[in-house]
C-alpha positions in Angstrom: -18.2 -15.0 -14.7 -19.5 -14.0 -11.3 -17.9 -13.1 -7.9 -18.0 -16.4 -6.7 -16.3 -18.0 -9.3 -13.4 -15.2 -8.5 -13.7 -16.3 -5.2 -13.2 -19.4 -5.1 -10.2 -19.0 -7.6 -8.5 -16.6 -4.8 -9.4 -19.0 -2.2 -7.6 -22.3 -4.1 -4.8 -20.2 -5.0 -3.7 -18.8 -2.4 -4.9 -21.4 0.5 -7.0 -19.6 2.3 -10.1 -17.2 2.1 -8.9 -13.6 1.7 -8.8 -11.2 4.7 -12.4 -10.2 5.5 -13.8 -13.2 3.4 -16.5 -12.4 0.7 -17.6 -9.5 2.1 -14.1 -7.8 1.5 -13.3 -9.4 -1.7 -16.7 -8.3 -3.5 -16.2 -4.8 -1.8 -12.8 -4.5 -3.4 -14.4 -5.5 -6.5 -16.8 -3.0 -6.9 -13.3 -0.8 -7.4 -12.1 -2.7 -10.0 -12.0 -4.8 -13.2 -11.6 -8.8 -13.4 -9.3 -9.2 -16.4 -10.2 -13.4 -16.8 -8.9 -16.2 -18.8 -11.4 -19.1 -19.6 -11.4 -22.9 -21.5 -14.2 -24.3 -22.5 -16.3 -21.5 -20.4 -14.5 -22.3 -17.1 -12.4 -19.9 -15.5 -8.5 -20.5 -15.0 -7.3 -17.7 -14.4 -7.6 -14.0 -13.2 -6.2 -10.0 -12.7 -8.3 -8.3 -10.0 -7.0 -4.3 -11.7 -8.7 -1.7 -8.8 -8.5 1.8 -9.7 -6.4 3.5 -6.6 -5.1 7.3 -6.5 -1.7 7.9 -5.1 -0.2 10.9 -3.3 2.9 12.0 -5.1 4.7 15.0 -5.1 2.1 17.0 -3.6 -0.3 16.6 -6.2 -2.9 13.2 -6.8 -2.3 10.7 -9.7 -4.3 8.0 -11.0 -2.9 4.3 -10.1 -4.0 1.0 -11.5 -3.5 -1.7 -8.5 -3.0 -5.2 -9.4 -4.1 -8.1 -7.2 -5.4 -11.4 -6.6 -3.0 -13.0 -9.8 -3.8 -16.7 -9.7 -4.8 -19.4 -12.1 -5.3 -22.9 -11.2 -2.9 -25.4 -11.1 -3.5 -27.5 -14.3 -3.6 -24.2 -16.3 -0.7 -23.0 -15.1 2.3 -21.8 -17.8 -0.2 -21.1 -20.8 0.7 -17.8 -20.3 -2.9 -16.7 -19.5 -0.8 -14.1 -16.5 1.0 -12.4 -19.3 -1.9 -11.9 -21.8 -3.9 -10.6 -19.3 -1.2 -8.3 -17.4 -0.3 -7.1 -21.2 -4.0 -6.4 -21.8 -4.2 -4.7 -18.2 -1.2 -2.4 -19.0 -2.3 -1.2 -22.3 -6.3 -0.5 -21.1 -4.8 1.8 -18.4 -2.4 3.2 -20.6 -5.3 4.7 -22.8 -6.7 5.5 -19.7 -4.0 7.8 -19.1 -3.3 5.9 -16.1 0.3 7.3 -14.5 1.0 4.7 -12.2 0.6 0.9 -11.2 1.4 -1.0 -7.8 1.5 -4.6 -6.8 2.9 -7.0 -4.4 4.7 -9.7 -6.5 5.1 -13.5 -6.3 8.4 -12.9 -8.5 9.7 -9.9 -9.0 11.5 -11.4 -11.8 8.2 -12.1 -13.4 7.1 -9.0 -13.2 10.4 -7.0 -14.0 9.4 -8.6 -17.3 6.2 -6.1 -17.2 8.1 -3.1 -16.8 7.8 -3.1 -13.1 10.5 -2.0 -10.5 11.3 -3.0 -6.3 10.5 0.3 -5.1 8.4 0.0 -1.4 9.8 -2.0 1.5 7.8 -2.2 4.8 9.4 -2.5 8.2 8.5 -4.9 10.8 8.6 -4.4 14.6 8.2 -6.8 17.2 9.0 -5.9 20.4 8.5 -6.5 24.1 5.3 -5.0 25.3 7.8 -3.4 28.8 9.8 -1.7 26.1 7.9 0.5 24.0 8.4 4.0 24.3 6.3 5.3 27.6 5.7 8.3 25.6 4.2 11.2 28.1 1.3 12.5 29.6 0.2 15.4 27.6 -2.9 18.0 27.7 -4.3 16.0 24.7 -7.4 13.7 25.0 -7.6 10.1 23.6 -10.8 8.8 23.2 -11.4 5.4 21.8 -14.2 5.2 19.1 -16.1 2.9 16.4 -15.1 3.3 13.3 -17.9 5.6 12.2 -17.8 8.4 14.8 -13.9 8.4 13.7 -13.6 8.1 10.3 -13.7 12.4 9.9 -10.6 12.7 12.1 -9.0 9.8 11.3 -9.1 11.2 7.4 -8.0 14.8 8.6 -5.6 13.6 10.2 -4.4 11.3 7.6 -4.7 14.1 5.1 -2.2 15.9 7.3 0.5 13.7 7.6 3.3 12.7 5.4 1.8 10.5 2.8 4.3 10.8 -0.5 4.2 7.1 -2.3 0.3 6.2 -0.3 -3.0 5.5 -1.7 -5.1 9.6 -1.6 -8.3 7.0 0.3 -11.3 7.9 -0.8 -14.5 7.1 1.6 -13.9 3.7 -0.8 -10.8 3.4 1.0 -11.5 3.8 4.2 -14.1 1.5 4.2 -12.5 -1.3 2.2 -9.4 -1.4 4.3 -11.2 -0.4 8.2 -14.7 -1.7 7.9 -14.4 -4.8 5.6 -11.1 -5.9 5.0 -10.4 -5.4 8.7 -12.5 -4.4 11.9 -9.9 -2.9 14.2 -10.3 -0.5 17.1 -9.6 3.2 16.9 -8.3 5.6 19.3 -7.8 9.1 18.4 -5.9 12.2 20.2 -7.7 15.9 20.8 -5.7 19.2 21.3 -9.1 21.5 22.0 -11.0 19.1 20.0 -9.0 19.0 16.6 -7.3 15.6 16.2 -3.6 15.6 15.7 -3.3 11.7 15.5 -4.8 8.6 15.8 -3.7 4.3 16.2 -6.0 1.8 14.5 -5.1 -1.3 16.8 -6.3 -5.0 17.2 -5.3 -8.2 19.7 -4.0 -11.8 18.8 -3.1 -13.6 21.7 -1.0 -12.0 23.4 0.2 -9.5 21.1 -0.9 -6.0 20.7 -1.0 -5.6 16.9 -0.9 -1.8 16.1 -2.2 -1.5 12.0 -1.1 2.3 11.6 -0.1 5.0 13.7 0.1 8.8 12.7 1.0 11.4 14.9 1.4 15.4 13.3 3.7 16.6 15.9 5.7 15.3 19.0 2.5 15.7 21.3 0.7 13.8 19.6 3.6 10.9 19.4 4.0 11.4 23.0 0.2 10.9 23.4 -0.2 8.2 21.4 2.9 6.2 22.6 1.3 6.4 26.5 -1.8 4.8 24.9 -0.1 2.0 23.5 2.2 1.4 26.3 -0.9 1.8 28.7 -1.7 -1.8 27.5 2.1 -3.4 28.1 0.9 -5.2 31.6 -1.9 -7.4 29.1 0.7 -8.0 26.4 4.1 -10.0 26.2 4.5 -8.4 22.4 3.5 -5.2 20.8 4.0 -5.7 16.6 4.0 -3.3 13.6 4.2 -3.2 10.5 4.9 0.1 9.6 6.1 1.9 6.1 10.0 2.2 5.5 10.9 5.7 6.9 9.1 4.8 10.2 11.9 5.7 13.4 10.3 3.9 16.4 13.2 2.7 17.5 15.2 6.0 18.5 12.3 6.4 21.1 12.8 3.1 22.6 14.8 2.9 25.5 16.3 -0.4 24.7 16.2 -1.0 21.3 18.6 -3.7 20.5 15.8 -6.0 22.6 13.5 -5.3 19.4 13.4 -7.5 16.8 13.4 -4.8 13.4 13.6 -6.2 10.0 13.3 -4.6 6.6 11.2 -6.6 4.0 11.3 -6.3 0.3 7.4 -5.1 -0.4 5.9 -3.5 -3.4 7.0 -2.9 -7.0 5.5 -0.3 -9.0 5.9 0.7 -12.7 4.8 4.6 -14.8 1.8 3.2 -16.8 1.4 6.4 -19.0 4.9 8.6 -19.2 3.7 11.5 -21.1 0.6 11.9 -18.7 3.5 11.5 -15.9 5.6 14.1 -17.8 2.5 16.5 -18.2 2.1 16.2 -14.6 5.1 16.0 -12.6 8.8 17.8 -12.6 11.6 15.8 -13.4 14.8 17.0 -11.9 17.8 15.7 -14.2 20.1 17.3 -15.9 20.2 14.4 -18.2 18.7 13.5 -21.6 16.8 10.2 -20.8 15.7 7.9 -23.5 13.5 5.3 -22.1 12.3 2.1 -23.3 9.3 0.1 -22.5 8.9 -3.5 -24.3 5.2 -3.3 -23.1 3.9 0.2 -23.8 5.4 1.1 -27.3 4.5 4.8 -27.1 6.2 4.8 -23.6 9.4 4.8 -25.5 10.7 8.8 -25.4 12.9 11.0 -25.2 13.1 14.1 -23.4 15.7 16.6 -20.9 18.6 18.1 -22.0 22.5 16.9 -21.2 24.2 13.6 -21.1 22.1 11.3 -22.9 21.4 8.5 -20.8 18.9 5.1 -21.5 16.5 3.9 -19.1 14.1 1.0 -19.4 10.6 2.5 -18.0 11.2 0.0 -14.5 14.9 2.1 -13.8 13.3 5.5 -14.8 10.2 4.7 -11.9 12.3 3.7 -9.6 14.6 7.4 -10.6 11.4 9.1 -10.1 10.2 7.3 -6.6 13.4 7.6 -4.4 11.6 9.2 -1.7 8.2 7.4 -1.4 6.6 4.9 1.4 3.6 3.1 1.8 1.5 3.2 4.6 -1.0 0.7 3.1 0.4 -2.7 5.0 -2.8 -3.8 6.3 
């Protein structure tokens, strides 16, 4: 099969080109293996598996993200999505892979695969007069292309608070600022070290910020005036932001915000005894867990109560404190 037969499988599927067209899609790809299903040497359907790496408890593990799951219409049912997700799972098991992400049609479906609810994202919309004023600060903000700010914007994303987020690579970067999207940058200098940044973009009349990372309250004070700089061209200023985000105690009137909390990502342990080898587990428990996909997954380790988890309930156990920044 080639890229354009992926294509314009994604493109049937799901109605519309994917964000950043072809040039995205084959970018992505060059991250990642097409796991395919095929009658009579026509494609029906497809697992786009890109290799990610994931911050997590202060250290950097391996993560198999799954995307793009579609088969066409008429092939629909055969169960060509669970071979391949089955065949997916037990590659990146050998692999040693520790973790896998996706964003599920049914998260019954995929609870099936050993797969857990675990990110939400957070959605602002709010009128452009009422976002936080922020202050004005000795920090400089200078707006930039993408390439003169890609080394501070990855300092200063390497900074922040990133437990649960993809550890982005230049791949990363590029994929998700340069091809995927083309937004606008605007980053904020104490004596010429960055301490944050917003990646922004218009539609209409709304002022759509992609992320926003501040390391300390100058910095959120600096960024803040940016944004609310641009609240007399705007009616709305939207965000979709990872869980744990607090806007709203800056706002001064935050019940005119509209804030909702949206069931996002699941995620599943791929390989537990890499996991094991390479995290702490703090229990005081003897788990047992089972996996009906990944037979060697199916341990037992710790020391007290003996308790049983299927491998979905022991991720989720594991991944309490996690958020995604990756919304975009």
């Amino acid at each position: 099969m080639m890229s354009d037969d992926f294509l314009a499988l994604a493109t049937y599927a799901f109605h519309k080109a994917p964000t950043g067209g072809a040039i995205a899609f084959n970018k992505l790809l060059e991250q990642s293996d097409v796991h395919f299903h095929t009658e009579k040497h026509a494609l029906t359907s497809m697992v786009v598996d890109t290799h990610f790496q994931v911050n997590f408890q202060g250290k950097i593990a391996s993560m198999s993200g799954i995307g793009y799951v579609a088969s066409y219409p008429e092939f629909r049912g055969n169960g060509a999505v669970g071979a391949l997700m089955q065949e997916i799972l037990q590659e990146n098991y050998a692999k040693e892979t520790i973790f896998s992400y996706l964003a599920p049609f049914s998260y019954q479906f995929y609870e099936k695969f050993g797969y857990a609810y675990i990110f939400d994202q957070k959605q602002y919309e709010i009128p452009a007069s009422d976002f936080p004023p922020g202050q004005k600060t000795d920090l400089v903000a200078k707006r930039l292309t993408y390439a003169l700010a890609l080394s501070d914007l990855q300092q200063v994303f390497e900074q922040s608070e990133n437990n649960g987020s993809l550890h982005r690579s230049d791949f990363e970067w590029d994929y998700y600022f340069n091809a995927k999207k083309q937004p606008y940058f605007a980053v904020f200098y104490a004596e010429k070290q960055p301490r944050g940044y917003v990646s922004y973009d218009f539609s209409g009349m709304t002022f759509v910020i992609h992320e926003l990372i501040y390391l300390d309250d100058v910095a959120k004070n600096a960024a803040y005036r940016f944004i609310a700089s641009h609240a007399g061209a705007f009616e709305t200023i939207s965000y979709t932001a990872p869980s744990n985000e607090k806007l709203e105690t800056d706002m001064l009137e935050p019940s005119r915000a509209k804030i909702s909390l949206r069931p996002y990502m699941m995620a599943r342990i791929v390989n537990l005894a890499a996991f094991l080898e390479t995290f702490q587990v703090a229990t005081d428990r003897q788990i047992t867990v089972t996996d009906t996909m990944i037979a060697e997954n199916n341990l037992t380790f710790g020391n007290g109560v003996a308790v049983t988890m299927t491998i979905g309930e022991f991720t989720k156990f594991v991944m309490t404190d996690v958020s995604l920044r990756e919304y975009f």
